[in-house]
C-alpha positions as CSV (number, residue, x, y, z in Angstrom):
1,X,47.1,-172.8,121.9
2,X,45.7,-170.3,119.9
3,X,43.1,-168.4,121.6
4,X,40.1,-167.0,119.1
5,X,37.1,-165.0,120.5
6,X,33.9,-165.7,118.9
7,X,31.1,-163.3,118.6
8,X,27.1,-164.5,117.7
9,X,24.2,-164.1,119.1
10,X,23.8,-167.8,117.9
11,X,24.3,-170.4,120.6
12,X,23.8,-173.2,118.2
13,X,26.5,-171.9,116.2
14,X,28.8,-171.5,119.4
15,X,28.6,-174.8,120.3
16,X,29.1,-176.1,117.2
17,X,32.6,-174.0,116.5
18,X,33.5,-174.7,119.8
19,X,33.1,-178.5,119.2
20,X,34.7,-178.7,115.7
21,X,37.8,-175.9,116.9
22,X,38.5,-177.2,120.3
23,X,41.6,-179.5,118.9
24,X,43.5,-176.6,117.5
25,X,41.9,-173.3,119.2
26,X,41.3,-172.0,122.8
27,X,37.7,-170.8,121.6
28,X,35.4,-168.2,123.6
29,X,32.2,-167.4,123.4
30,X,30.1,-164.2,123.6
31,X,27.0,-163.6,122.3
32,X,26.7,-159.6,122.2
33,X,29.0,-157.3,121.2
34,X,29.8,-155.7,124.8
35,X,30.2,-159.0,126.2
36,X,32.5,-159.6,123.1
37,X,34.5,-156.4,123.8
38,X,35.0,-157.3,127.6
39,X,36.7,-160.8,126.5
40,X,38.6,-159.0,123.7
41,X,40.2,-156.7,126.2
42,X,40.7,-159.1,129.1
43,X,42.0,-162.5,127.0
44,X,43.8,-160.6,123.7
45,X,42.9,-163.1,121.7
46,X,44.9,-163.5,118.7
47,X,41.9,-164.0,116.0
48,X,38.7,-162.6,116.3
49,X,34.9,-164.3,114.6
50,X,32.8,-161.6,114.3
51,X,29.1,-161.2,113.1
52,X,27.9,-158.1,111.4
53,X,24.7,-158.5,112.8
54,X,24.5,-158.1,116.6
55,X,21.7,-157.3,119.6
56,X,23.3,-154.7,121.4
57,X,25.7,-153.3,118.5
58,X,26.7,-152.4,115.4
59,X,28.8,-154.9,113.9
60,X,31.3,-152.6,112.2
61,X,31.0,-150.1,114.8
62,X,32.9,-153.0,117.5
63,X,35.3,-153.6,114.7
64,X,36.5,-150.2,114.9
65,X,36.9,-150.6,118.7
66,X,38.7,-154.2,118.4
67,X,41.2,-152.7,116.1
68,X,42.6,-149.9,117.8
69,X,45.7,-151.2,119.3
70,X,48.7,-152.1,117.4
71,X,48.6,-155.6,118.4
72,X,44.7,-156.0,118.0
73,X,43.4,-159.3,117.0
74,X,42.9,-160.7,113.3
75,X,39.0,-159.8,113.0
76,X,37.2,-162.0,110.1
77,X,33.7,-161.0,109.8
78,X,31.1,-163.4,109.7
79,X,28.4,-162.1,106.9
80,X,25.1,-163.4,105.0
81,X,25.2,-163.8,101.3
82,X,22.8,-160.8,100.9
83,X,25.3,-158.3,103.3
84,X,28.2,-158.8,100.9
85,X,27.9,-155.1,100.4
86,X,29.1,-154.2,103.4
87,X,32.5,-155.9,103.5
88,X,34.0,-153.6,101.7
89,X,33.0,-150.9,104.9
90,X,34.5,-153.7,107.1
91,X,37.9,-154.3,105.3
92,X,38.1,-150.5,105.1
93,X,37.3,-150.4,108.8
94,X,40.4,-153.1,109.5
95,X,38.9,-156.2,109.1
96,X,41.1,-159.4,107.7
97,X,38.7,-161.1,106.0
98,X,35.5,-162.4,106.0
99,X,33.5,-165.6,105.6
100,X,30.1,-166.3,104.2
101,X,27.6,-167.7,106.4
102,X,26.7,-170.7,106.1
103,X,30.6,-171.7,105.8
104,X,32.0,-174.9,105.7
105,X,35.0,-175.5,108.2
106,X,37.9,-176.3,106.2
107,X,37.0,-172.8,104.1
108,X,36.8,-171.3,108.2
109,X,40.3,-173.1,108.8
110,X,42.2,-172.1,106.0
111,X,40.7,-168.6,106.5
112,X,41.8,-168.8,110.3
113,X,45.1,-170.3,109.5
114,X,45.8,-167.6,106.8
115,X,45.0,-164.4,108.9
116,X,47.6,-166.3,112.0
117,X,50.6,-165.9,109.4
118,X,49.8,-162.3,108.4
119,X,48.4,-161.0,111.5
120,X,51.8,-158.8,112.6
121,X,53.4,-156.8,110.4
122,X,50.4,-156.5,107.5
123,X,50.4,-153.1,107.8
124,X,54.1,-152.1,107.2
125,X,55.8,-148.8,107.2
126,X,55.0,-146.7,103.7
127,X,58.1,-144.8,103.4
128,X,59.9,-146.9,101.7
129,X,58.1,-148.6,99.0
130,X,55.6,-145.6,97.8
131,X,58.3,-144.2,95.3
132,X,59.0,-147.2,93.9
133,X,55.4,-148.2,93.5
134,X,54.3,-145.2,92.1
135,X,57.4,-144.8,90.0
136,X,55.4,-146.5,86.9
137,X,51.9,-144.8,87.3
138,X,52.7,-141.6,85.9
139,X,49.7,-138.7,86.2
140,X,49.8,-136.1,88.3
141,X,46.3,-135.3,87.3
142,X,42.6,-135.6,90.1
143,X,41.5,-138.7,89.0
144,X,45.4,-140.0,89.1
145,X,46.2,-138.3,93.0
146,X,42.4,-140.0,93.6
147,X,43.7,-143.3,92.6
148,X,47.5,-143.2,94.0
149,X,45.2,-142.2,97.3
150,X,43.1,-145.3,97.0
151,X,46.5,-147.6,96.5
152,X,48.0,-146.4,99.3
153,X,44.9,-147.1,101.4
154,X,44.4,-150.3,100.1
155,X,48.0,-151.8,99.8
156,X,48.6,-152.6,103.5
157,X,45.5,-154.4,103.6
158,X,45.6,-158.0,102.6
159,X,42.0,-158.3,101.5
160,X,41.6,-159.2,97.3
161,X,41.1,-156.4,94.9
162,X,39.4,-156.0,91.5
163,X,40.8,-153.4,89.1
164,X,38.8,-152.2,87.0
165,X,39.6,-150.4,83.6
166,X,39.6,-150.1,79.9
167,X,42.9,-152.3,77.9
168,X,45.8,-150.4,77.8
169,X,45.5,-147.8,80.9
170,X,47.7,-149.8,83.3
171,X,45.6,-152.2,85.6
172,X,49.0,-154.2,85.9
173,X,51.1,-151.0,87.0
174,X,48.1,-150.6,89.4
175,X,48.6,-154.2,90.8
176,X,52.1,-153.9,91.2
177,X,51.5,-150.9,93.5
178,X,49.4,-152.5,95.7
179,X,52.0,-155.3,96.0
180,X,54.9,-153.2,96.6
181,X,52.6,-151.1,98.8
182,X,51.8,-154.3,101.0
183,X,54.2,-156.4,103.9
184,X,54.7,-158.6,100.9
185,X,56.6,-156.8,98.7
186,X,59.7,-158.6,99.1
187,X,57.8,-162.2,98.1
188,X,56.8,-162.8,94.8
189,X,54.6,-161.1,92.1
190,X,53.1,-163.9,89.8
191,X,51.2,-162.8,86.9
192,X,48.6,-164.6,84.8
193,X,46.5,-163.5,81.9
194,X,43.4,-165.7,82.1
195,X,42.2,-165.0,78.6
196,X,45.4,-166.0,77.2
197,X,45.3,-169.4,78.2
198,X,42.5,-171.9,76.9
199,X,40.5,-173.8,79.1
200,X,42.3,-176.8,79.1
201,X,45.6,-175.3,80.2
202,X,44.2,-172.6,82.7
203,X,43.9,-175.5,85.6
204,X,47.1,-176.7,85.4
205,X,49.1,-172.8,84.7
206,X,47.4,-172.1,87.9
207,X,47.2,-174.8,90.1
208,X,50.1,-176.9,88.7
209,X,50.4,-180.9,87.9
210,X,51.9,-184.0,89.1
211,X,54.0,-186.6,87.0
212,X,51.3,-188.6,85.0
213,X,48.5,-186.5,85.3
214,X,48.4,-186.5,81.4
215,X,50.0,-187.7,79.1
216,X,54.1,-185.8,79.1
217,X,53.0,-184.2,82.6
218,X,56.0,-183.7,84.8
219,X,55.8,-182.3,88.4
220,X,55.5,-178.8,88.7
221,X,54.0,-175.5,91.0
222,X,51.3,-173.4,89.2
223,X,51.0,-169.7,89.4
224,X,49.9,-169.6,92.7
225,X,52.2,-171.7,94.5
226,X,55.1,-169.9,92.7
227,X,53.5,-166.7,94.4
228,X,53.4,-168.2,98.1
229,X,54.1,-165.8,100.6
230,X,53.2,-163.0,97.6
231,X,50.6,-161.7,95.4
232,X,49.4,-163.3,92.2
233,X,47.9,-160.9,89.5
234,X,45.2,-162.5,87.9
235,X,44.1,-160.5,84.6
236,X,41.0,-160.7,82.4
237,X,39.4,-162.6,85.2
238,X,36.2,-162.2,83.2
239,X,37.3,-164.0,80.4
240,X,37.9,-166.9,82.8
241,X,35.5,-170.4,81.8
242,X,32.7,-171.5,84.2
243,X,34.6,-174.5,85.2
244,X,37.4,-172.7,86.3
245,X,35.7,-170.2,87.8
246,X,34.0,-172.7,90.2
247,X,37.8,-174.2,90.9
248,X,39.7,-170.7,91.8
249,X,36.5,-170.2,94.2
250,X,37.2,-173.2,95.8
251,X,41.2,-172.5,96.3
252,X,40.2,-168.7,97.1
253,X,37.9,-169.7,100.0
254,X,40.2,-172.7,101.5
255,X,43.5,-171.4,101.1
256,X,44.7,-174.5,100.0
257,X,44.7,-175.9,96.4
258,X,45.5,-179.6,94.6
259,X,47.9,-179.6,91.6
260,X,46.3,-181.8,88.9
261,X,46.4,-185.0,89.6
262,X,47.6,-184.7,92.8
263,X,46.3,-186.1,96.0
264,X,48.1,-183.8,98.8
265,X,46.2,-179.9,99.5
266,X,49.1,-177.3,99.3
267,X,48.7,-174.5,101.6
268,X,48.8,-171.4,100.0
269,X,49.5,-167.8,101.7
270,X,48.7,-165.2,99.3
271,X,47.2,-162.1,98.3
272,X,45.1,-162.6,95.2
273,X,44.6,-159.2,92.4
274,X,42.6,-159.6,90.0
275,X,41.9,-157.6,87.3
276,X,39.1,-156.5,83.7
277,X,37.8,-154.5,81.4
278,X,34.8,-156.3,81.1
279,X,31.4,-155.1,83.2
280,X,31.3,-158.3,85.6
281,X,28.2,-157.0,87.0
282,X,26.7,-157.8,83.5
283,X,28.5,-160.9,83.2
284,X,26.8,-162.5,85.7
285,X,23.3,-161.5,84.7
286,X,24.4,-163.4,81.4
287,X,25.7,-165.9,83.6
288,X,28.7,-166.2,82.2
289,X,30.4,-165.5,85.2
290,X,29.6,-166.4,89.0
291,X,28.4,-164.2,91.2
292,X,29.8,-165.8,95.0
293,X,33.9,-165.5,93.2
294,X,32.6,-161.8,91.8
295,X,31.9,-160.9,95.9
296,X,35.3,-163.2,96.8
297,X,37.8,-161.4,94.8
298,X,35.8,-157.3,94.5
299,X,35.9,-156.6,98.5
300,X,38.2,-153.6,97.3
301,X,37.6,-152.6,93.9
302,X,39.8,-150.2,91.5
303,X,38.9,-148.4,88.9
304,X,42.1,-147.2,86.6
305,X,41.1,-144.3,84.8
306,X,41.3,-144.2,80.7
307,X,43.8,-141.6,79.2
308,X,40.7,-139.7,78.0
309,X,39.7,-139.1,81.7
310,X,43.1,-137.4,82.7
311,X,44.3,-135.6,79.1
312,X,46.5,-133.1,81.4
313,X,48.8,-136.3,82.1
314,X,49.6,-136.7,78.4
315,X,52.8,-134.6,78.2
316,X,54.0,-136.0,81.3
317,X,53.7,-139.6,80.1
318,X,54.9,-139.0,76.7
319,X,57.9,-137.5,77.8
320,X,58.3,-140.5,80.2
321,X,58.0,-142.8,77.5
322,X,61.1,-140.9,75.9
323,X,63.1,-141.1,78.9
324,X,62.7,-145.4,78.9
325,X,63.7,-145.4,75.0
326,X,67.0,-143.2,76.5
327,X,65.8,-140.4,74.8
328,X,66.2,-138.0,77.6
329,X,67.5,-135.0,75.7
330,X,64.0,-135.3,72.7
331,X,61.7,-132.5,72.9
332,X,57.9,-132.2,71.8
333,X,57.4,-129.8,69.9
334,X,54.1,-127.5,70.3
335,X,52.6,-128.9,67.5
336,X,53.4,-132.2,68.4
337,X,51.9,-132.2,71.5
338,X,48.4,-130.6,69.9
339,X,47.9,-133.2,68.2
340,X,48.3,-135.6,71.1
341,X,46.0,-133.5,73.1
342,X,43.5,-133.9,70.2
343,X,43.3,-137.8,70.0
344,X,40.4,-139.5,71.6
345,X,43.4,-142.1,72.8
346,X,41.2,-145.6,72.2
347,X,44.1,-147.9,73.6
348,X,45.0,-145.5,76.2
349,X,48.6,-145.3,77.8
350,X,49.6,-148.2,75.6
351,X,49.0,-146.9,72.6
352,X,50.5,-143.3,73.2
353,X,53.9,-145.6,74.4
354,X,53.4,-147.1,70.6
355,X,52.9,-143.4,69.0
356,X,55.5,-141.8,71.0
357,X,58.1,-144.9,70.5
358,X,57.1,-144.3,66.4
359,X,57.3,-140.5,66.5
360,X,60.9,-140.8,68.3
361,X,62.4,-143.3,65.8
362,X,61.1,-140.8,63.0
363,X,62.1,-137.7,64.1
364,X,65.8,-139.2,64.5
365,X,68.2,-136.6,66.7
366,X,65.6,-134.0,65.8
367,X,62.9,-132.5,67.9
368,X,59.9,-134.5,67.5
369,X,57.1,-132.3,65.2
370,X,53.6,-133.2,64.4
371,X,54.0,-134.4,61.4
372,X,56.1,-137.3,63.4
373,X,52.6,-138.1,65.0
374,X,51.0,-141.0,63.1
375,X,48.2,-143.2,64.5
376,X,47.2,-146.4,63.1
């Protein structure tokens, strides 16, 4: 039986967790931290509950302590609403997850059951997948080192990221970092743009249908069962309906999901990006976007910097881009890459792939001048 050490000054809540686990866990109880770190070192339990908020200690501070061997426990951290901020200290720190007090169980389970199947091996060795991820991000630029820094720090974790960034300057090439950066880089990378689909769609692309659930519906997987065991990439998040917002919560905090009109949960094991360009922060003072998913899938935000923020990286990029048309032998002439340097770049990386892939097909065999420049 799966032994789990609880932590909380609360013995109403111990009882009660003790009571509704006791089927499934071997569940101890310790109501300060140093009573909590005693257990932890005598039992090695495999999954740790853990409140921020204790007498004798610092939450985070025993986190720290509880994650120092290699085979340290799973530690989810047990937080209210209002100390949100802190999780992103506490993931840093080691932490698997956390859970928002008060929590109902089968959100407690799934969250249980989830940090079980990724407890060994979710920090995995990174000299063998950095190239690769980073292959796509080209910069060699501060802010770009800054953020290649802040990928490699955040892939092994398995907690859920936001990137954040302006269309066009890569938050997908970011994603796919922290994917093949992660112990799930050989399982599947599933990606979804939310604000491509209309409302009426978006359930089913991400959840999946059974046969009859409308009218021509035919048993199938959504995006997040196709990306079990794997990350799914969810972008323009912020585009995403109220409805559906209220749904992907529900799936996020459970770990399970129902296709529609289907009857049976489906576990689901995965790491969930998401990504905008939009200010979510004002979003949900408009309401227009719901502020318990915004703390659910930002625990590790990203912010991918425009093309105006990191200019230097513009001759490195463009040439790049000339490389992938198998244009290795092109040159830029001086000229040329003036004029680059001078544009205020609105659609970022994408759009100097456009101008670049234009200026190329102009310029023939030739060396690419600055008249061969044209923005639209």
């Amino acid at each position: 039986m799966v032994r789990l050490l609880f932590i909380d000054d609360d013995p109403g809540a111990q009882k009660t967790l003790k009571m509704v686990l006791a089927e499934n866990y071997e569940v101890t109880s310790a109501l300060t931290g140093n009573e909590g770190l005693a257990l932890a070192e005598e039992l090695e339990p495999e999954v740790v509950l853990l409140d921020i908020n204790l007498p004798d200690l610092d939450g985070l501070d025993l986190l720290e302590r509880l994650v120092r061997s290699p085979l340290s426990p799973a530690v989810i951290m047990l937080t209210a609403y209002g100390e949100v901020q802190f999780i992103k200290r506490a993931i840093q720190a080691g932490a698997y997850d956390y859970i928002v007090k008060p929590f109902e169980l089968k959100n407690l389970e799934g969250t249980i059951r989830h940090a079980l199947q990724n407890r060994h091996g979710r920090r995995p060795p990174l000299s063998g997948p950095v190239p690769e991820a980073f292959a796509a991000l080209v910069g060699d630029s501060r802010v770009m080192r800054e953020l290649k820094q802040e990928l490699l720090r955040y892939g092994p974790a398995d907690s859920p990221v936001l990137v954040q960034g302006e269309s066009g300057t890569g938050k997908e090439l970011a994603a796919r970092a922290l994917h093949q950066l992660s112990s799930r880089h050989e399982a599947p990378f599933v990606a979804i743009n939310c604000a491509a689909l209309p409302e009426s769609l978006l359930e089913t692309e991400l959840f999946g249908a059974e046969r009859g659930a409308y009218t021509d519906a035919v048993s199938r997987p959504g995006c997040f069962e196709q990306a079990n065991g794997g990350t799914i990439f969810l972008d323009e998040i912020g585009e995403m309906a109220p409805s559906a917002q209220a749904k992907l919560l529900r799936v996020l905090e459970a770990k399970e999901l129902f296709r529609v009109g289907g009857r049976e949960a489906v576990v689901i094991n995965i790491r969930v990006v998401s990504a905008t360009n939009r200010n979510l922060r004002e979003r949900m003072a408009e309401s227009r976007f719901r502020e318990d998913l915004y703390y659910r899938i930002s625990v590790l935000p990203v912010a991918v910097p425009s093309l105006r923020a990191r200019p230097e990286d513009i001759p490195l990029l463009a040439y790049h881009f000339l490389r992938l048309l198998g244009r290795d032998s092109q040159r830029l002439a001086e000229g040329a890459l003036s004029r680059l340097a001078a544009h205020s770049w609105p659609g970022n990386v994408r759009e100097l792939r456009n101008v670049i892939e234009r200026a190329a097909l102009l310029a023939g065999e030739q060396e690419i001048k600055e008249r061969d420049i044209l923005f639209t």
